[in-house]
C-alpha positions, 0 to 999 in steps of 0.5 A: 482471462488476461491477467488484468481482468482477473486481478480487476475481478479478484481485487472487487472482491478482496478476499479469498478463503484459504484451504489445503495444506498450512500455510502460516508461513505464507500469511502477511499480516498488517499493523497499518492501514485497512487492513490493519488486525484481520486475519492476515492476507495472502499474495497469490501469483501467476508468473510474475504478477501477484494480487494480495487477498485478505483471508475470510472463510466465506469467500467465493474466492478459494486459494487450495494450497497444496504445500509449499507454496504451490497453490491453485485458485478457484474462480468464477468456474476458472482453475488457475494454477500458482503459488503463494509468496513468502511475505518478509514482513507484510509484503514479499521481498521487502521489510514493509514494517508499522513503527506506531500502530496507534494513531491520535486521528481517525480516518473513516477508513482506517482501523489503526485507532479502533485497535490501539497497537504499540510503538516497537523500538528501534531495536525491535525494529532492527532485529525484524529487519535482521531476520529477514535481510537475507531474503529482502530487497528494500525496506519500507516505513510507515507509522501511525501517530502516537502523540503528535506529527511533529514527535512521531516524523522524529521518531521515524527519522531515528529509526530509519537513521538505524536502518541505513546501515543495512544499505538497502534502498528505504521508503517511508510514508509517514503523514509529513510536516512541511519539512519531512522531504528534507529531513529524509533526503539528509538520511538517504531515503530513496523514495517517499509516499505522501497520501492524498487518500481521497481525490477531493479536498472536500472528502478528505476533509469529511473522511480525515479531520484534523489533517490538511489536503493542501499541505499534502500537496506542498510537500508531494511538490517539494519531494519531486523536487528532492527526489525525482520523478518515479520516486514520489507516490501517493495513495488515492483510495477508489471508493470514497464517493467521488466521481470517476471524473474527480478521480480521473482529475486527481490522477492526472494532477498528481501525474502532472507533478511528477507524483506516481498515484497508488490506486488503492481500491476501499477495504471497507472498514472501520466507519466505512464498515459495509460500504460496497468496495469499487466494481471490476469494471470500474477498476479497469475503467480507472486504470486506463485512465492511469495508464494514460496520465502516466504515460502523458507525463513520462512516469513508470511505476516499474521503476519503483524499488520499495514500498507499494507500487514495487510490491504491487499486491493490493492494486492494478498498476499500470506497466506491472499488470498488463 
């Protein structure tokens, strides 16, 4: 089995159910996003390529893994042998670190206000970043929102002003105001994600209230311009209702503008709880259709030195998993 087809098929279902020797070690656990308060996940690779799989006891996924890091995993019949990668915080090679893990929205598919987590301190911050910087190759920044947008972009811009002098390449995805690409190019930020989430405004809006779908895309525009190409992501969950049509058009706009879609497949959760996640099928279906907007417009996620799409872990992403 190629390995696109069976990251498809690992990613459909999501999960895995972890044996064998310990592996605390290897389990990266999540203050943000869906997968936010579970059980922690697992980055099993083969080669270069690695898929993260969130840790459940009734999986019919099975990771063994037979002591350090060496692990193999048992699918559909198939005996895969790899191992398992060493998160730093939440992903491999990078300081991928939650500033707020509380959040004044609530965003169907989110856990982040159902858990309620704290703000760490720009030297809790540090010292996480401290006790991984030898094993790291960039940081990467997200955040909830504690009070306001306008209060935690402040906040952030504090703490990622910290961060610089460990003169690592930064990416941050925070929900923006008008002028977050400015402020974070001033402080040297290398790379931003703003996320769109849903492929329609009209999803958006039922799923995320209170936010703004158009503003979202003013400033994905205005952060190309900052950034360049190959420097602005945006996440787009598959899974929310919409059509492959809608999606198809959401991904080839984005690609259009110079912005690199993160592909994420719906962890359902929090309201979504027990809404089915997207078929491999499909999966592979929308990434054919990614690989071609972002070869049409002159894009390669290969470029990408932090956050999600340099991981690669939670999705399929075109020139990394071919």
């Amino acid at each position: 089995m190629q390995w696109t087809d069976l990251k498809a098929r690992l990613l459909a279902v999501g999960q895995a159910y972890l044996t064998g020797e310990p592996a605390e070690n290897y389990i990266a656990r999540s203050a943000a996003g869906p997968g936010a308060g579970g059980s922690g996940a697992v980055f099993f690779a083969v080669g270069s390529q690695r898929v993260k799989l969130a840790i459940s006891p009734v999986s019919s996924i099975e990771i063994a893994h037979r002591g350090d890091g060496t692990a193999v995993l048992f699918f559909e019949g198939q005996r895969i042998p790899g191992y398992l990668l060493e998160p730093g915080f939440h992903c491999p090679d990078q300081a991928f670190i939650t500033v707020t893990g509380s959040c004044i929205f609530s965003c169907s598919y989110c856990s982040v206000p159902r858990i309620g987590g704290k703000r760490k301190t720009i030297k809790e911050i540090t010292e996480m970043v401290e006790s991984v910087h030898d094993h790291i190759h960039a940081i990467s920044i997200t955040s909830g929102v504690l009070t306001s947008i306008e209060e935690e972009e402040a906040y952030v811009l504090d703490v990622v002003e910290h961060l610089t002098s460990f003169n690592l390449p930064i990416g941050v995805s925070i929900y923006p105001t008008a002028t977050t690409p400015e402020h974070l190019k001033e402080l040297g930020v290398a790379e931003v994600k703003f996320n769109l989430e849903a492929a329609t405004p009209e999803i958006f809006s039922e799923l995320c209230p209170g936010l703004d779908y158009g503003l979202l895309w003013q400033v994905l525009d205005r952060s190309v311009q900052l950034f360049g190409k190959n420097r602005v992501f945006s996440n787009v969950i598959i899974g929310l209702g919409e059509t492959d049509s809608e999606l198809e058009n959401c991904i080839t706009n984005l690609a259009s503008h110079g912005v690199i879609p993160v592909l994420r497949p719906l962890n359902p959760v929090a309201k979504l709880a027990g809404t089915p996640r997207p078929s491999a099928e499909r999966l592979k279906k929308i990434f054919a259709i990614h690989e071609r907007a972002l070869a049409e417009a002159g894009l390669d996620p290969r470029l990408a030195v932090t956050m999600c799409t340099n991981c690669a872990g939670c999705d399929l992403v075109p020139g990394k998993d071919a």
